[in-house]
N, C-alpha and C positions, 0 to 999 in steps of 0.2 A: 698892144699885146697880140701875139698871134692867135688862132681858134686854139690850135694845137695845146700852145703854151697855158693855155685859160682851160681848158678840157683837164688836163694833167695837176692843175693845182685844186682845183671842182674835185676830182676822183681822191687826189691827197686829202682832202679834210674830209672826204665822205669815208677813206680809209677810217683815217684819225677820231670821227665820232662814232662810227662802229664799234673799232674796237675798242675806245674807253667805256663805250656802257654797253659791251660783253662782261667788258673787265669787274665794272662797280655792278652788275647783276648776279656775277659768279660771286661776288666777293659776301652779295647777300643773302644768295640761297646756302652758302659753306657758315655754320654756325661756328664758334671755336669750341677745340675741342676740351673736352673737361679733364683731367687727370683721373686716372683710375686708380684706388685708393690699392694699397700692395699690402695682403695680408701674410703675415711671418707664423712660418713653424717652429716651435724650441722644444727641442728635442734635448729629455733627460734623462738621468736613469742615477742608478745609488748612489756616484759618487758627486749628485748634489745632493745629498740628504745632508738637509738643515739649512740648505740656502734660501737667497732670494731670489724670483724673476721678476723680470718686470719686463707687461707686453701691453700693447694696445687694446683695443675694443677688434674684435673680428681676428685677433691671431688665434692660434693654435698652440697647445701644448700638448708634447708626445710624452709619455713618460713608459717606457719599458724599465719594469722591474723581473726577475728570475724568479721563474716557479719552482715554487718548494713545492709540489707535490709529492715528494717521496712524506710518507709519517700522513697524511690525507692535510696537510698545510694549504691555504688555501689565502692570497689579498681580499684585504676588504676596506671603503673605502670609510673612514670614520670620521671625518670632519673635511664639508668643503659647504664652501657657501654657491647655493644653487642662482641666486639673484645674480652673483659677480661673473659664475661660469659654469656651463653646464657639460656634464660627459655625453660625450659627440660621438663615441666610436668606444668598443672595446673589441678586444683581439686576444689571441694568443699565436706567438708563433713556433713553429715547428722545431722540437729537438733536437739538436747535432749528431747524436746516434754515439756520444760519448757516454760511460758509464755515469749515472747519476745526474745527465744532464735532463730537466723535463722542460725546455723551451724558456719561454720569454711570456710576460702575463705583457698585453701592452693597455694602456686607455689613451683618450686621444679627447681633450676639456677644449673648449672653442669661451674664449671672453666675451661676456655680455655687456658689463656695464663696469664704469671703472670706480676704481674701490679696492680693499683689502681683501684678501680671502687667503685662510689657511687650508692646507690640503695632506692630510693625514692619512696614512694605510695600514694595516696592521694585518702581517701574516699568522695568524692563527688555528685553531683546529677548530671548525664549526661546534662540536660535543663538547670542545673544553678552551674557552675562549680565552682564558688566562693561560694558556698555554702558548708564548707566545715564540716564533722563533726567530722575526724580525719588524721593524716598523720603519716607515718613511715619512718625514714631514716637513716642506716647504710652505717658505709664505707667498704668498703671488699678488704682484699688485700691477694694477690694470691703469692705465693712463687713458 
């Protein structure tokens, strides 16, 4: 064999084990990557009243219901199980500028733990609680 030709197949496998243990040392400082778990909003308002959701552990539920503030009517929140999910946000948004319209009551429950929970509201007058002028209640259950 010539120098040349012995030179050239020397450099080829010097090539070749280089780069294989670039290869398998990349391969071992890259860990795989984990999936990041996707938490889901469900967004509802009246006309689920009386349904069922059903969410995961870590989603969200929006629920806008209409302020009756004309007559001093006011939501309140009368039956939710705190263990299963907790209210994470309350809001109110801004009125349309239409007669009699007083905005949007919103709350915003995030899942704790999976399990049943019903979720009850009852618009009422704070001074006269059997005065009622509407109620909302879904069952929720949590996987």
């Amino acid at each position: 064999m010539t120098k040349n030709l012995k030179l050239s197949l020397i450099g080829l496998v010097l090539i070749a084990a280089i780069s294989s243990t670039a290869i398998v040392g990349v391969g071992m400082l890259v860990s795989p990557r984990q999936p990041t778990p996707i938490s889901l909003t469900w967004f509802i308002s009246a006309v689920d009243n009386g349904t069922t959701v059903t969410m995961k552990k870590g989603d969200t539920l929006r629920l806008t219901l209409k302020d009756y503030g004309d007559g001093g009517y006011s939501w309140n929140i009368t039956a939710q199980d705190t263990q299963k999910m907790i209210l994470s946000k309350q809001d109110h948004s801004d009125p349309s500028g239409a007669l009699g319209d007083f905005g949007d009551d919103i709350w915003v429950f995030t899942a704790l733990q999976p399990g049943t929970s019903s979720l009850d509201l009852v618009c009422a007058r704070p001074w006269a609680p059997s005065d009622v002028c509407a109620t909302f209640h879904i069952q929720v259950v949590i996987q």
